[in-house]
Backbone as numpy.savetxt, mean C-alpha at the origin, in Angstrom:
# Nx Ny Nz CAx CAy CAz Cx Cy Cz
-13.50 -1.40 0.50 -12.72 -0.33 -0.10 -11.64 -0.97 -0.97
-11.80 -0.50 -1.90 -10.34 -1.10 -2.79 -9.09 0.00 -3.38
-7.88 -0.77 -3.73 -6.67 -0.03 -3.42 -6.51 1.38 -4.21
-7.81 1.65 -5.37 -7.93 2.26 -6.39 -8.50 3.76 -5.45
-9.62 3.29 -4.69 -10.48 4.33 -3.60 -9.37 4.97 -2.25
-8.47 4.13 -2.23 -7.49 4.33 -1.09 -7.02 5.19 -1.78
-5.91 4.84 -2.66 -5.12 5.81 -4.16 -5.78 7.33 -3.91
-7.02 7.41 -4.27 -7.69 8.64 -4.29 -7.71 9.25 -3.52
-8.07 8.53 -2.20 -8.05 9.37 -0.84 -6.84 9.96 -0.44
-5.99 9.43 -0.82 -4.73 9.60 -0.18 -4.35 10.83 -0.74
-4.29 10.77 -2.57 -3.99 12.09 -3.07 -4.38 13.51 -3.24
-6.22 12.80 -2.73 -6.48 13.83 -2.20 -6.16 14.77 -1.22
-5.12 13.91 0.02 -4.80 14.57 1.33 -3.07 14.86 0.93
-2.88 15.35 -0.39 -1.01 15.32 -1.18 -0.24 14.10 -0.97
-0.67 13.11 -0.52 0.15 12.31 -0.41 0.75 11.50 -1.69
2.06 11.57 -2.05 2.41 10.80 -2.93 2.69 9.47 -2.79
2.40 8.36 -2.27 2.38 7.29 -1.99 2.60 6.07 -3.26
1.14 6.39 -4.15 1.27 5.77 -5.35 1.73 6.50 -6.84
2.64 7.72 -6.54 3.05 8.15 -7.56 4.17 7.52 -8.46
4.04 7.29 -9.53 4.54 6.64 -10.64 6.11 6.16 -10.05
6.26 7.33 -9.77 7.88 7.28 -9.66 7.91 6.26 -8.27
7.58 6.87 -7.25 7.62 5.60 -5.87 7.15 3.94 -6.35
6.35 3.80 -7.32 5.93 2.55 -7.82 6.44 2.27 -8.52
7.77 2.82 -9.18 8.33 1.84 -10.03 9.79 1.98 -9.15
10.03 3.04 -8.32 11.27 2.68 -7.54 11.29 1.20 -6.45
10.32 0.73 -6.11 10.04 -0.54 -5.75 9.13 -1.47 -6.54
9.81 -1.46 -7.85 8.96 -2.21 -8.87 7.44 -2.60 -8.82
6.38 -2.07 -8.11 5.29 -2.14 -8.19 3.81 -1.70 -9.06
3.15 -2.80 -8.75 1.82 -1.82 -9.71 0.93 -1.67 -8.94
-0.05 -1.33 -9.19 -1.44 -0.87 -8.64 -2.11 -2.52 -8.36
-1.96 -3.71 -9.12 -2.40 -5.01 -9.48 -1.65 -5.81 -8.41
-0.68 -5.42 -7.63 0.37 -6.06 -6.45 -0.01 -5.53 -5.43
-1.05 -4.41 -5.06 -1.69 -4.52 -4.02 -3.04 -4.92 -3.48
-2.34 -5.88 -1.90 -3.61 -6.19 -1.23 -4.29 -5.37 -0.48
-6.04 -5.68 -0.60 -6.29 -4.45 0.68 -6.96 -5.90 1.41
-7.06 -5.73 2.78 -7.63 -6.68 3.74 -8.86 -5.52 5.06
-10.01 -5.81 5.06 -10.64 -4.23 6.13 -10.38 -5.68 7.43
-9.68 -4.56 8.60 -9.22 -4.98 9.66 -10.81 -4.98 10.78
-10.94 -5.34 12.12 -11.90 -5.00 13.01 -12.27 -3.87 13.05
-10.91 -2.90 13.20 -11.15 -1.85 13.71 -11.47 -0.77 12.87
-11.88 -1.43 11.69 -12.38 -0.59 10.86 -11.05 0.63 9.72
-10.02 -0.25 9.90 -8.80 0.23 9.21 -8.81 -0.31 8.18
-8.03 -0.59 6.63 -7.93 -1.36 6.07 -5.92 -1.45 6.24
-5.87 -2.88 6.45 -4.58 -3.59 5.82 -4.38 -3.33 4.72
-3.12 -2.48 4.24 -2.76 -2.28 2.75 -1.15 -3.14 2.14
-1.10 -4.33 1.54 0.37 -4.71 1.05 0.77 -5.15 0.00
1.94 -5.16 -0.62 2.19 -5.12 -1.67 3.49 -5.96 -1.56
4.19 -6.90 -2.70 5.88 -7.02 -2.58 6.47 -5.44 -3.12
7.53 -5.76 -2.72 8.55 -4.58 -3.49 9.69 -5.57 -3.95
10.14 -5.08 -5.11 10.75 -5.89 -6.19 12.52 -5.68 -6.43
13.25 -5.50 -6.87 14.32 -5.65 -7.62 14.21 -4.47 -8.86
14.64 -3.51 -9.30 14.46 -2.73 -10.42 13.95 -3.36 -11.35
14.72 -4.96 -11.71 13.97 -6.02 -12.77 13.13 -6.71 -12.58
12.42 -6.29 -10.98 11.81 -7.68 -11.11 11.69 -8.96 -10.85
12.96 -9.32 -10.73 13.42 -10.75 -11.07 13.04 -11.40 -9.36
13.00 -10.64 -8.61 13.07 -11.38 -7.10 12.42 -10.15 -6.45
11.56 -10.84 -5.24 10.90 -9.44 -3.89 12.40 -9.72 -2.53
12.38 -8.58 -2.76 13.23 -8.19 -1.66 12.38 -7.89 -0.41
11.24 -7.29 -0.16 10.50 -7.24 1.00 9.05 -6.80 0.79
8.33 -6.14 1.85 6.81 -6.57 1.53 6.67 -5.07 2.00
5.79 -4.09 0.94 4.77 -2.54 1.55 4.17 -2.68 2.64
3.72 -2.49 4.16 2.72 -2.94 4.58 2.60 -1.46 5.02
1.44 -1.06 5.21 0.60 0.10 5.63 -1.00 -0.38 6.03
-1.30 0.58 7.15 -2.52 0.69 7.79 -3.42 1.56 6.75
-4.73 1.80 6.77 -4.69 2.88 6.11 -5.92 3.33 6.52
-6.31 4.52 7.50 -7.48 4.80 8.06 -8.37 5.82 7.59
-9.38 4.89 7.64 -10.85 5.88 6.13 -11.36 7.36 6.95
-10.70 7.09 8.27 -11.45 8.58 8.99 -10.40 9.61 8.84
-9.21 9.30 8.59 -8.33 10.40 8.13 -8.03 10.11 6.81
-8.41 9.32 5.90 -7.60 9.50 4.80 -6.24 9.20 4.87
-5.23 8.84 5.90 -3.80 8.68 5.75 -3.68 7.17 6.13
-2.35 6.74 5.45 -1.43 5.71 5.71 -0.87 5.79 7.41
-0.89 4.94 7.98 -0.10 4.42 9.06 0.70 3.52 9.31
2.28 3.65 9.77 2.85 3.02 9.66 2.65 1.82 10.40
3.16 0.35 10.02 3.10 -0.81 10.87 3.97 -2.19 10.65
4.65 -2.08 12.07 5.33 -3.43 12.12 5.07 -4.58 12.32
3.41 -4.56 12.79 3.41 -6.24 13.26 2.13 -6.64 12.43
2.32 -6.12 11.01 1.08 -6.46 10.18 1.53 -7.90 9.58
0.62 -8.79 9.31 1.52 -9.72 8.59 1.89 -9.45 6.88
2.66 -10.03 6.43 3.02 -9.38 4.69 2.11 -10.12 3.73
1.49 -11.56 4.11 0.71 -12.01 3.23 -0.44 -12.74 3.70
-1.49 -12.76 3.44 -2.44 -13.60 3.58 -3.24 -14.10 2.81
């Protein structure tokens, strides 16, 4: 699954997640996210989040994201990069 098919699913279920405005309020693009498919059949979704300029990541998106509901899940003990 890639982050483009996630995108879709998601907005299909209203979620604004990757709307313009949330992606540039943490300086992001569509091209800064990773997807990773987990065991359990979830996919790992992460991204940096940026600085308004850019210039430095202040911290890392991480979300679950499960294909049987269509939604994001939150998560703390994902790792931020691999």
């Amino acid at each position: 699954m890639t982050i483009y098919e996630i995108k879709r699913a998601l907005e299909r279920k209203g979620n604004n997640y990757f709307s313009r405005q949330n992606m540039r309020d943490f300086g992001q693009t569509m091209r800064d996210f990773k997807v990773k498919k987990l065991p359990d059949g979830r996919y790992l979704v992460t991204a940096p989040m940026r600085t308004r300029d850019k210039s430095r990541i202040v911290a890392y998106s991480k979300r679950y994201f499960n294909p049987a509901t269509s939604e994001f899940e939150y998560c703390v003990d994902a790792p931020y990069v691999w």
